[in-house]
Predicted model as a PDB file, atoms N, CA, C, CB and O in Angstrom, pLDDT in the B-factor column:
MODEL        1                                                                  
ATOM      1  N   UNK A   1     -13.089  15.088   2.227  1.00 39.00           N  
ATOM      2  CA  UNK A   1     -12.864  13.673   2.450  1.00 39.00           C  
ATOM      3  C   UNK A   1     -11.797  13.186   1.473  1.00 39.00           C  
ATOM      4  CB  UNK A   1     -14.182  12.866   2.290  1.00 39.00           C  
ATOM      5  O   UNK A   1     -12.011  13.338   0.271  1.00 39.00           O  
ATOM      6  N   UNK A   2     -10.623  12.593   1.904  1.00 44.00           N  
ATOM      7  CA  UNK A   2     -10.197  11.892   1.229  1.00 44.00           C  
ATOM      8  C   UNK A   2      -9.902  10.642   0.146  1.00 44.00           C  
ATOM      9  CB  UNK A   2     -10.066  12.017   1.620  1.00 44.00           C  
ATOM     10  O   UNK A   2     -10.250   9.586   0.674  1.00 44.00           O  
ATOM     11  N   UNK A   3      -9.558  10.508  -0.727  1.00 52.00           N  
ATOM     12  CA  UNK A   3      -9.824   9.283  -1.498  1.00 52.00           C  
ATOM     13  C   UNK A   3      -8.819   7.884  -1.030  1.00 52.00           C  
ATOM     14  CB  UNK A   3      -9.556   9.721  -3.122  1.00 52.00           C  
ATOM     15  O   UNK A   3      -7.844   8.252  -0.375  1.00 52.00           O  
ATOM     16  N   UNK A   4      -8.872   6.729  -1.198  1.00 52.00           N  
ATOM     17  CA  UNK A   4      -8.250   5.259  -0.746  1.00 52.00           C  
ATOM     18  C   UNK A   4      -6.730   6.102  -1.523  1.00 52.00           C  
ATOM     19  CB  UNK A   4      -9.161   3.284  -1.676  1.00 52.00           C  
ATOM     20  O   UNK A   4      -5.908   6.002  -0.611  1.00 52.00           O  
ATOM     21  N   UNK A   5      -6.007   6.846  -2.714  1.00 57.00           N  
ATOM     22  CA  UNK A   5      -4.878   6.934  -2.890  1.00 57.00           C  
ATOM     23  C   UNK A   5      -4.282   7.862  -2.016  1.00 57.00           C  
ATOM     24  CB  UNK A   5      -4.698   7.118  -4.042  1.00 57.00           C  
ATOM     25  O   UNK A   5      -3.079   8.063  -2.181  1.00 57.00           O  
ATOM     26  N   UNK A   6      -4.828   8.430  -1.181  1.00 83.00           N  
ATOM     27  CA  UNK A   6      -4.270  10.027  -0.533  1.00 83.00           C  
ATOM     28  C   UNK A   6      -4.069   9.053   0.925  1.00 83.00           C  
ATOM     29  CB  UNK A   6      -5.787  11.858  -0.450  1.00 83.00           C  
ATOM     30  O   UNK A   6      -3.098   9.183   1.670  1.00 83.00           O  
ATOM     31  N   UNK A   7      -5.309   7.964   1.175  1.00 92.00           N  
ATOM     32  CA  UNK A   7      -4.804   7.070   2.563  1.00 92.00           C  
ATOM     33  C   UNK A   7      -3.547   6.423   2.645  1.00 92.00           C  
ATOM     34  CB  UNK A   7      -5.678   5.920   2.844  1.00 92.00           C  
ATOM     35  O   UNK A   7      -3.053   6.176   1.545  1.00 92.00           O  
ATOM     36  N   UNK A   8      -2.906   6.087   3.608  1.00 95.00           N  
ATOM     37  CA  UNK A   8      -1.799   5.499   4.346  1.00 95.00           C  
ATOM     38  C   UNK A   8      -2.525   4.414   5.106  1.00 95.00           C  
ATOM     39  CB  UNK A   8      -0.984   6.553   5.302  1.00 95.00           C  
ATOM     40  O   UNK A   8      -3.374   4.635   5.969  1.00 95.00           O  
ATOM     41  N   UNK A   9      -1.970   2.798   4.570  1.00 96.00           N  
ATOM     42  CA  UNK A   9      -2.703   1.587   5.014  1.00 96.00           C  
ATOM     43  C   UNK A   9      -1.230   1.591   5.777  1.00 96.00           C  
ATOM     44  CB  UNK A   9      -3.377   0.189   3.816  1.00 96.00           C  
ATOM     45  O   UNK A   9      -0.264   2.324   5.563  1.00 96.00           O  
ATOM     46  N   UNK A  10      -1.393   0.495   6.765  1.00 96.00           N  
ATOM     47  CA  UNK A  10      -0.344   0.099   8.204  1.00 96.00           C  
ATOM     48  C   UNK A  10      -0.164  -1.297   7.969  1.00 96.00           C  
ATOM     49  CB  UNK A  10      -1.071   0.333   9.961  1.00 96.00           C  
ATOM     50  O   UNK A  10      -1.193  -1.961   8.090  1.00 96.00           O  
ATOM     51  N   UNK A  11       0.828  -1.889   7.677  1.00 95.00           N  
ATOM     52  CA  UNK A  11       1.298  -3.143   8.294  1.00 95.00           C  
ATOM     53  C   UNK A  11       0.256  -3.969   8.749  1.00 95.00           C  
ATOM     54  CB  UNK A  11       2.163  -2.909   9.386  1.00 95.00           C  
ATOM     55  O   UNK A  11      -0.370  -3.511   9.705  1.00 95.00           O  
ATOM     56  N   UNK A  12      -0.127  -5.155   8.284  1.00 96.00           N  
ATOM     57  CA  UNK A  12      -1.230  -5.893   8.837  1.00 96.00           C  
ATOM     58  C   UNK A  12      -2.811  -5.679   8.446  1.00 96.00           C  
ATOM     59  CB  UNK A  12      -1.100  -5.668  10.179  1.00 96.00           C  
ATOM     60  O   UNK A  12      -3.659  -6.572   8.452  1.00 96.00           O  
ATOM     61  N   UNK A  13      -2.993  -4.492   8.153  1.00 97.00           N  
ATOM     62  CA  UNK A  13      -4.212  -3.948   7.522  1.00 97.00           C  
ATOM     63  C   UNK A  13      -5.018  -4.937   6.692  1.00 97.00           C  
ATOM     64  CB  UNK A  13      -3.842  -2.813   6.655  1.00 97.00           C  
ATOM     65  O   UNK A  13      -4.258  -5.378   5.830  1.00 97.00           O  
ATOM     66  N   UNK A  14      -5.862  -5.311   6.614  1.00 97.00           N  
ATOM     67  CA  UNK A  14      -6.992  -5.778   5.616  1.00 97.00           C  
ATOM     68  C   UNK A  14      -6.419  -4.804   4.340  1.00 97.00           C  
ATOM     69  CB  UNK A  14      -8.857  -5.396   6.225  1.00 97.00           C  
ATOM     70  O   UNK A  14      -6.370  -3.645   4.753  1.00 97.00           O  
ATOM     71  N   UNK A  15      -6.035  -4.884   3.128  1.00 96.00           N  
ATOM     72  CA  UNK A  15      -5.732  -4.674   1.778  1.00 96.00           C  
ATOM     73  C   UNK A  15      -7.295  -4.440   1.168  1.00 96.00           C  
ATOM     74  CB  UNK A  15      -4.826  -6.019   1.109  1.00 96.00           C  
ATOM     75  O   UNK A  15      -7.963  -5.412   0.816  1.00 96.00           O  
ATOM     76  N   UNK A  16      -7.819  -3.043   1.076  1.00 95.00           N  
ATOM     77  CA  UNK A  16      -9.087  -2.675   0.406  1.00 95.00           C  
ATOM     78  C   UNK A  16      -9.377  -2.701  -1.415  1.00 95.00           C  
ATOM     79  CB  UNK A  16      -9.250  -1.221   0.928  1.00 95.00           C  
ATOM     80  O   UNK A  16     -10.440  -2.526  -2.010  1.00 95.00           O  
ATOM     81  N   UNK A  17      -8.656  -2.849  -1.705  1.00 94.00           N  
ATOM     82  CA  UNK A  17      -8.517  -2.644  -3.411  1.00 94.00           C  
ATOM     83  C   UNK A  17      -7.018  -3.278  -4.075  1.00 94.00           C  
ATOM     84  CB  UNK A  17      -8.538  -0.748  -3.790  1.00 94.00           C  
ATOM     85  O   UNK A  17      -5.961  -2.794  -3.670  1.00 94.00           O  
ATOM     86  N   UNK A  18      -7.012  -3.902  -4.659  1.00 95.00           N  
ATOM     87  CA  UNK A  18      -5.922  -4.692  -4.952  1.00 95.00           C  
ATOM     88  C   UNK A  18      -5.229  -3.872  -6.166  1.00 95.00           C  
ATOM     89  CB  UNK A  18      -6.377  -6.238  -5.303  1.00 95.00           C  
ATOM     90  O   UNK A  18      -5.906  -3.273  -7.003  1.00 95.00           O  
ATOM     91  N   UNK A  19      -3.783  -3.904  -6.180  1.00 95.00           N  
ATOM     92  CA  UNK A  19      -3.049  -2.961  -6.538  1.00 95.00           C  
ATOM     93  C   UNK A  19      -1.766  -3.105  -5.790  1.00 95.00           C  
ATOM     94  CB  UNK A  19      -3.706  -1.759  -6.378  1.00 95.00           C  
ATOM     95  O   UNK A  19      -1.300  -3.885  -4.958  1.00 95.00           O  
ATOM     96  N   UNK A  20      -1.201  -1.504  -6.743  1.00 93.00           N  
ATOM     97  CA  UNK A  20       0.339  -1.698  -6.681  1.00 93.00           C  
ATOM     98  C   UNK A  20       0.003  -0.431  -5.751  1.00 93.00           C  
ATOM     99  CB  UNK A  20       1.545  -1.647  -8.248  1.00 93.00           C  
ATOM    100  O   UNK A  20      -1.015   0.254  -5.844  1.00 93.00           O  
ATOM    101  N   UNK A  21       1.147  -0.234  -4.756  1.00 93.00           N  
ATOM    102  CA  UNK A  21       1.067   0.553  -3.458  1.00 93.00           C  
ATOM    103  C   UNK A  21       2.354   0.834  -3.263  1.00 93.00           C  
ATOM    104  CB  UNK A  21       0.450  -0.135  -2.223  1.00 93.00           C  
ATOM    105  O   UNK A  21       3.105  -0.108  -3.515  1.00 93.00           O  
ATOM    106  N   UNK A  22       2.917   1.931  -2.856  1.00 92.00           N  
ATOM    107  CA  UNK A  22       4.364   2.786  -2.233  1.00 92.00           C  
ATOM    108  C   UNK A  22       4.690   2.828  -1.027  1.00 92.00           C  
ATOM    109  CB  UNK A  22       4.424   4.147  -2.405  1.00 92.00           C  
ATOM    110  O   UNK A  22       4.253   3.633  -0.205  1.00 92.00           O  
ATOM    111  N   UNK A  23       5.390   2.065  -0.853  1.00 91.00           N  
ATOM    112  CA  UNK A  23       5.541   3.125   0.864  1.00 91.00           C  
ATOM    113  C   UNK A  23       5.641   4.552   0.871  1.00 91.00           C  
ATOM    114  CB  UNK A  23       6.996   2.857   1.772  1.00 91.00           C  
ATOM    115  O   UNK A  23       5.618   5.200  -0.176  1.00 91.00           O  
ATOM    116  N   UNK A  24       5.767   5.153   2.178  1.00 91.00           N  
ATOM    117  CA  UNK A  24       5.342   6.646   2.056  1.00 91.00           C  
ATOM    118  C   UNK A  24       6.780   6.988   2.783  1.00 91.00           C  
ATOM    119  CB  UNK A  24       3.666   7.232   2.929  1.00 91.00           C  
ATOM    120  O   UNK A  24       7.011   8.023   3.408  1.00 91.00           O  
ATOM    121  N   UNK A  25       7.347   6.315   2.651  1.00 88.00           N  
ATOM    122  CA  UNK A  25       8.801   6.999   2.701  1.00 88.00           C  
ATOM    123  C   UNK A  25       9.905   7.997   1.748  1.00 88.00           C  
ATOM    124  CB  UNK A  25       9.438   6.008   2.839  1.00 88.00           C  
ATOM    125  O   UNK A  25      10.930   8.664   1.893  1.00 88.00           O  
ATOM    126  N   UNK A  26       8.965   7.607   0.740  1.00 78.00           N  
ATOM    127  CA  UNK A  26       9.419   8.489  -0.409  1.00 78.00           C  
ATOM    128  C   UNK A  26      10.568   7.465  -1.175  1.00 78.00           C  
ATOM    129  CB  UNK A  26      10.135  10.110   0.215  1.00 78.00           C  
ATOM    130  O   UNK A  26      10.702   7.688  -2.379  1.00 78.00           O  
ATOM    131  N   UNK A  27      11.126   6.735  -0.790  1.00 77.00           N  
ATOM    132  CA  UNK A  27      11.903   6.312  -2.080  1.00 77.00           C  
ATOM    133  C   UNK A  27      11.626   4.676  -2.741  1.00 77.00           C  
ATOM    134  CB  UNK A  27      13.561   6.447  -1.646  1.00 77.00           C  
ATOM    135  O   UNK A  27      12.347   3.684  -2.633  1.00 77.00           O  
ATOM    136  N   UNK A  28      10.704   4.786  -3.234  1.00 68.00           N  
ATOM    137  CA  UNK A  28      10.180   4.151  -4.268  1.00 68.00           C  
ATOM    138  C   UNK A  28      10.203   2.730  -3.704  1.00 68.00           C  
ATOM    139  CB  UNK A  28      10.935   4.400  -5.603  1.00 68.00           C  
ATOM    140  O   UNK A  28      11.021   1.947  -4.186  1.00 68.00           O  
ATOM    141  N   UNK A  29       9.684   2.470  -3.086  1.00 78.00           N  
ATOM    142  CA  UNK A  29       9.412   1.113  -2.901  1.00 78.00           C  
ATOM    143  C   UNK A  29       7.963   0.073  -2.791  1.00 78.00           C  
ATOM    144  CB  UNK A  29      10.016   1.043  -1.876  1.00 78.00           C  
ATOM    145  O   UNK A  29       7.184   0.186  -1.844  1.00 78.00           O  
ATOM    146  N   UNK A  30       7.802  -0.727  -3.681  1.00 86.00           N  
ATOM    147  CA  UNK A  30       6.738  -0.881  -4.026  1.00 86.00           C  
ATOM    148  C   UNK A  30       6.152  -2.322  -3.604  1.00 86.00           C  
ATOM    149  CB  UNK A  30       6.779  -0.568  -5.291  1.00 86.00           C  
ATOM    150  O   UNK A  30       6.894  -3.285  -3.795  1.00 86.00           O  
ATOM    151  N   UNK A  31       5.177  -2.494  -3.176  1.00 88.00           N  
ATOM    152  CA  UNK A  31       4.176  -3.930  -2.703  1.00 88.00           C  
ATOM    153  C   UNK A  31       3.180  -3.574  -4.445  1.00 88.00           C  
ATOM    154  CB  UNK A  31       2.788  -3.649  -0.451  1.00 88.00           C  
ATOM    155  O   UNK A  31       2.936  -2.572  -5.118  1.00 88.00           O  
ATOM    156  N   UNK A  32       2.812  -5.392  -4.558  1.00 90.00           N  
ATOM    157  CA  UNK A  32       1.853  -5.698  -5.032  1.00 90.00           C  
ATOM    158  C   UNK A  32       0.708  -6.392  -3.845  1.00 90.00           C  
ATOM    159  CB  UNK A  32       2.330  -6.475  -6.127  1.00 90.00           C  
ATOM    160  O   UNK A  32       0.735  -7.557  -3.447  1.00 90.00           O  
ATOM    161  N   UNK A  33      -0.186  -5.413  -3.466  1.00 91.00           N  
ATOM    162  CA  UNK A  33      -1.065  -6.746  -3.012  1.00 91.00           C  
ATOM    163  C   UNK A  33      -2.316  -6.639  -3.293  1.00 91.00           C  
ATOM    164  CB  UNK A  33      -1.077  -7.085  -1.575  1.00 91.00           C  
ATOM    165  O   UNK A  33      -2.711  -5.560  -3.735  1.00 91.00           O  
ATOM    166  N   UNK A  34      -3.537  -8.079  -3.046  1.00 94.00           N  
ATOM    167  CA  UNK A  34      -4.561  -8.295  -3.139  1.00 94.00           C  
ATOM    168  C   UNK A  34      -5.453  -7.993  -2.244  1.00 94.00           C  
ATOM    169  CB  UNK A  34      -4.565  -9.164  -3.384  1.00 94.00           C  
ATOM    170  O   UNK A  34      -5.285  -8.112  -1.031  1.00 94.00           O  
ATOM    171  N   UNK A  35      -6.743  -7.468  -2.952  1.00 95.00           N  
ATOM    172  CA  UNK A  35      -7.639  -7.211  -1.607  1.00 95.00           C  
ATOM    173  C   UNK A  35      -8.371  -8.341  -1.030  1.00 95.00           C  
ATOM    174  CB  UNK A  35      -8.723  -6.181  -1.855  1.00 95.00           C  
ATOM    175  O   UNK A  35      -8.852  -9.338  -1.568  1.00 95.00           O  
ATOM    176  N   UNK A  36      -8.339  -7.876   0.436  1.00 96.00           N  
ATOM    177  CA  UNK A  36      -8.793  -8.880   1.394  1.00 96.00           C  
ATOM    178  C   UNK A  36      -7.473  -9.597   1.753  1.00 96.00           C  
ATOM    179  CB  UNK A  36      -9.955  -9.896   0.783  1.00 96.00           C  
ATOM    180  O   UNK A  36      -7.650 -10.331   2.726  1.00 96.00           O  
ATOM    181  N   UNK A  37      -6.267  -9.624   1.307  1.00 96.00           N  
ATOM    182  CA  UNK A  37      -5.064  -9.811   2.155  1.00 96.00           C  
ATOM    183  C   UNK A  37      -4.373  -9.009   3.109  1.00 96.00           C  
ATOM    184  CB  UNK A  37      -4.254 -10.024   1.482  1.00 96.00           C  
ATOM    185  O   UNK A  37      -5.134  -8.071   3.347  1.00 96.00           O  
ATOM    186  N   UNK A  38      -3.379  -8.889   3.748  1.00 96.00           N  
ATOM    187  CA  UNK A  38      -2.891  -8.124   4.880  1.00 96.00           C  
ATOM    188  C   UNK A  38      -1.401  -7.394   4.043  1.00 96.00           C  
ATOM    189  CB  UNK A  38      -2.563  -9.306   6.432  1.00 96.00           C  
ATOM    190  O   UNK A  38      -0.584  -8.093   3.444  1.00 96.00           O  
ATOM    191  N   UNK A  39      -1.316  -6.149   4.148  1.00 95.00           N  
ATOM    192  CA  UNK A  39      -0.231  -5.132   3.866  1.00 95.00           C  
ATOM    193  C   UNK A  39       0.692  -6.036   4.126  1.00 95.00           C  
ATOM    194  CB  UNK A  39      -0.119  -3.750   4.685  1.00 95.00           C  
ATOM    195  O   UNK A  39       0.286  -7.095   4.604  1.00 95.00           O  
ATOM    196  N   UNK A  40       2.010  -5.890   3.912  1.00 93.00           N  
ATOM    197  CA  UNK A  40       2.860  -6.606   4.546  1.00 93.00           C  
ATOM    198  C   UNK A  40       4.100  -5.558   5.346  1.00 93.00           C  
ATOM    199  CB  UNK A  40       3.394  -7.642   3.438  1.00 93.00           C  
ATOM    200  O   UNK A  40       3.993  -4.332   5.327  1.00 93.00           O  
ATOM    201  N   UNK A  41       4.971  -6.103   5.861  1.00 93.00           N  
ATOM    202  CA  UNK A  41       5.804  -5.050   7.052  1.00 93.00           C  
ATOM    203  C   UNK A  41       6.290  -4.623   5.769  1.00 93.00           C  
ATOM    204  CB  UNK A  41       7.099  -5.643   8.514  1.00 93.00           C  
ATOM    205  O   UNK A  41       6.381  -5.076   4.628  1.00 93.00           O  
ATOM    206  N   UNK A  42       6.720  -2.998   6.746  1.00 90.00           N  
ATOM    207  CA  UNK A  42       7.730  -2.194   5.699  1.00 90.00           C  
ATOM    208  C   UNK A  42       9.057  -3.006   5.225  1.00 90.00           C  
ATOM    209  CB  UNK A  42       8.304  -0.766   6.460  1.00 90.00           C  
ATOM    210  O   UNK A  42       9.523  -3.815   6.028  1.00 90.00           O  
ATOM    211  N   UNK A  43       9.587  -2.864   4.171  1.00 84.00           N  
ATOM    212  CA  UNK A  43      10.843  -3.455   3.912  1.00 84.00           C  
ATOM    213  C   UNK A  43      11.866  -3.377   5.087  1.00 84.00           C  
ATOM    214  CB  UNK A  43      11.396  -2.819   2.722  1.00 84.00           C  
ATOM    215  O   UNK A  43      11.429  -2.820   6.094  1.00 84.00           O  
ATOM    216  N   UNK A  44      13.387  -3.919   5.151  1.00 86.00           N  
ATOM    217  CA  UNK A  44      14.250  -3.593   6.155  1.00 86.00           C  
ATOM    218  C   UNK A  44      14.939  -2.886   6.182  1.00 86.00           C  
ATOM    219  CB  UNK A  44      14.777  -4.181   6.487  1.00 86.00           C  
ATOM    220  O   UNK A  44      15.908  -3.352   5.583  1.00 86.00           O  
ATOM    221  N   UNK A  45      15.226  -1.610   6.621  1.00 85.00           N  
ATOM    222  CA  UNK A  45      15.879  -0.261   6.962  1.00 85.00           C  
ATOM    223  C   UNK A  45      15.035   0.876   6.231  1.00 85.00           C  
ATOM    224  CB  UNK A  45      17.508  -0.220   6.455  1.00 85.00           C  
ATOM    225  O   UNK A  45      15.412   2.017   5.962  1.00 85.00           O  
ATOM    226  N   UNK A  46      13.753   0.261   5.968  1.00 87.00           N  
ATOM    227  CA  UNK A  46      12.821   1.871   5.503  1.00 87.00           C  
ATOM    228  C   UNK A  46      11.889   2.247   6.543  1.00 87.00           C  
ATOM    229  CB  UNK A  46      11.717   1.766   4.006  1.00 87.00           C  
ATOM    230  O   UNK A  46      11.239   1.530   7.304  1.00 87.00           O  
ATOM    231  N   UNK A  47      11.971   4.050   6.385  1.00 89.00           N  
ATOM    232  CA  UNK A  47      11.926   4.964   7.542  1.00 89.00           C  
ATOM    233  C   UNK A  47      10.625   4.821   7.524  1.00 89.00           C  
ATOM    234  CB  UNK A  47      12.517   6.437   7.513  1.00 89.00           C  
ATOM    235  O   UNK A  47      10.070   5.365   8.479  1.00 89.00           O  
ATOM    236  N   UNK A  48       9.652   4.061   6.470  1.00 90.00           N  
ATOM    237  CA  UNK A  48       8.435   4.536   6.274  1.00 90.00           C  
ATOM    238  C   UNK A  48       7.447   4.391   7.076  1.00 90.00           C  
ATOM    239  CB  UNK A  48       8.072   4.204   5.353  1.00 90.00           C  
ATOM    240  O   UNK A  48       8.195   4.196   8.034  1.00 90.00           O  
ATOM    241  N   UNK A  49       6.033   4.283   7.708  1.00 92.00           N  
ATOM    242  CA  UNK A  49       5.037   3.357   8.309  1.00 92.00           C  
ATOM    243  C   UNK A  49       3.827   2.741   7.691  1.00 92.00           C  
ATOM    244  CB  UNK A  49       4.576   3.947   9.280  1.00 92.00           C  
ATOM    245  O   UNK A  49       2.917   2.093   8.208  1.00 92.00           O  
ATOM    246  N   UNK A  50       4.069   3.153   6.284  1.00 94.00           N  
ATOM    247  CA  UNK A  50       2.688   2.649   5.823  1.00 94.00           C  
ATOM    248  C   UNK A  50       2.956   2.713   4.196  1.00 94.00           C  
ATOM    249  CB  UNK A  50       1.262   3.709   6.414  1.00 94.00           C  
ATOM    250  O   UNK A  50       3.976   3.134   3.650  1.00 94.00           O  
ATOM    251  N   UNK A  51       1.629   2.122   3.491  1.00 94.00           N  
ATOM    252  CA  UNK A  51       1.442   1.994   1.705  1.00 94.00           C  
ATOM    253  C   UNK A  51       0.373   2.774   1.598  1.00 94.00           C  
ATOM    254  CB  UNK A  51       1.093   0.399   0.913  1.00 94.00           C  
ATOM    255  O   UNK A  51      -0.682   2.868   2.224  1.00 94.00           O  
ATOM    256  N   UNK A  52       0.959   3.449   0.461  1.00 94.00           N  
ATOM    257  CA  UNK A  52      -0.445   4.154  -0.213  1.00 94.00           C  
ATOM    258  C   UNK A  52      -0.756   3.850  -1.861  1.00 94.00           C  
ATOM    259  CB  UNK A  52      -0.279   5.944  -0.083  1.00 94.00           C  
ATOM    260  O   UNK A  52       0.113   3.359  -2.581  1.00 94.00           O  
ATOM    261  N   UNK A  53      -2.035   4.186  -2.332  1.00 94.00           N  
ATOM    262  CA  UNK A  53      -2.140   3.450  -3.415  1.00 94.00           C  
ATOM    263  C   UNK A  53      -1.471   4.134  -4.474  1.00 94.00           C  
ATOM    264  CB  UNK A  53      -3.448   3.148  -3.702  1.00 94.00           C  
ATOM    265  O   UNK A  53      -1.381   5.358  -4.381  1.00 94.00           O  
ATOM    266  N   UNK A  54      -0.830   3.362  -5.788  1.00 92.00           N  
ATOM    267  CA  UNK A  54      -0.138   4.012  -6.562  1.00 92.00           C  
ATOM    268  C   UNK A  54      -1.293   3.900  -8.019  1.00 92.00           C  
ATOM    269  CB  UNK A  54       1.482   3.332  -6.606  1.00 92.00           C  
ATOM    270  O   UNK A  54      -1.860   4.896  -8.467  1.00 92.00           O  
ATOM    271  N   UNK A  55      -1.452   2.627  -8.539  1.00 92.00           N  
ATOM    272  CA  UNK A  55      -2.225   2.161  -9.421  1.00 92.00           C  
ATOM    273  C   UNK A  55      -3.001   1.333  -8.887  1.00 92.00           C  
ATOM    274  CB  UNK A  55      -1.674   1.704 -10.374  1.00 92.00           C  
ATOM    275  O   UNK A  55      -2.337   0.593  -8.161  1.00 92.00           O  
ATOM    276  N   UNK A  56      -4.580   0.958  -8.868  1.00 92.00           N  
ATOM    277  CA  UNK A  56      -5.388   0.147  -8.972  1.00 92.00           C  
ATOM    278  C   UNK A  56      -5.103  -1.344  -9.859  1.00 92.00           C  
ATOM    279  CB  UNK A  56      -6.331   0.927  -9.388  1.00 92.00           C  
ATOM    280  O   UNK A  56      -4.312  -1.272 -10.800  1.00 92.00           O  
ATOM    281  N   UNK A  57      -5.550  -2.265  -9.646  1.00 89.00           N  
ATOM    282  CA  UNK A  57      -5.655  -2.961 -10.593  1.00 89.00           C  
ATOM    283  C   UNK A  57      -7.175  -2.918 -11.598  1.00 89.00           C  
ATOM    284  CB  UNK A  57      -5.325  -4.156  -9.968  1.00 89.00           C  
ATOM    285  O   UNK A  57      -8.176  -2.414 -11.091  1.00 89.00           O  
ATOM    286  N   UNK A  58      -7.210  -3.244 -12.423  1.00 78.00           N  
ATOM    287  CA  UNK A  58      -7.930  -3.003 -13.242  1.00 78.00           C  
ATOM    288  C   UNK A  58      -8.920  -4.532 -13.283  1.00 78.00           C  
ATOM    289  CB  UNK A  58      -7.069  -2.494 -14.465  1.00 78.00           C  
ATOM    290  O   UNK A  58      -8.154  -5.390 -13.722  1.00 78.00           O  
ATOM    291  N   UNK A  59     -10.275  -5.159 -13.001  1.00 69.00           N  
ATOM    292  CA  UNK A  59     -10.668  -6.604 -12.960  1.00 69.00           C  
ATOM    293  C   UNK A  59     -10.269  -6.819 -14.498  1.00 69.00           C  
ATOM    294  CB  UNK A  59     -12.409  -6.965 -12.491  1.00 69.00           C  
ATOM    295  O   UNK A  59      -9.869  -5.943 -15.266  1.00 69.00           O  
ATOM    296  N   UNK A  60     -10.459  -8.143 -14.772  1.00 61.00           N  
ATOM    297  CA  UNK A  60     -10.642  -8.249 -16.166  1.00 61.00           C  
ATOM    298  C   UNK A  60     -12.013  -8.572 -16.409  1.00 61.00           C  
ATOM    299  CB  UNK A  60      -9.758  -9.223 -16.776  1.00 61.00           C  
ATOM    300  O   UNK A  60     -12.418  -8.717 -17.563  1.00 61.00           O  
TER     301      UNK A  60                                                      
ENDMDL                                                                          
END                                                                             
């Protein structure tokens, strides 16, 4: 079974864990989002389809 960093979230997705996330296009492009918000579209001209998790946020 896989863990939430090895998943690929899609565009529109419910955001499970709030954090900093990559697209999976490979060149470094990065979302901050909150959980319980929606992924947002890939940037414009990236090949990618989805975010995966990079760092968690940490609560305080």
């Amino acid at each position: 079974m896989s863990n939430s960093s090895e998943r690929t979230y899609h565009p529109g997705e419910i955001v499970p864990e709030s954090g900093i996330y990559e697209c999976d296009c490979g060149q470094h492009q990065w979302s901050t989002d909150v959980k319980g918000h929606r992924f947002p579209p890939m940037h414009e001209g990236c090949s990618g389809s989805g975010w995966k998790l990079k760092a968690a946020a940490h609560p305080s």
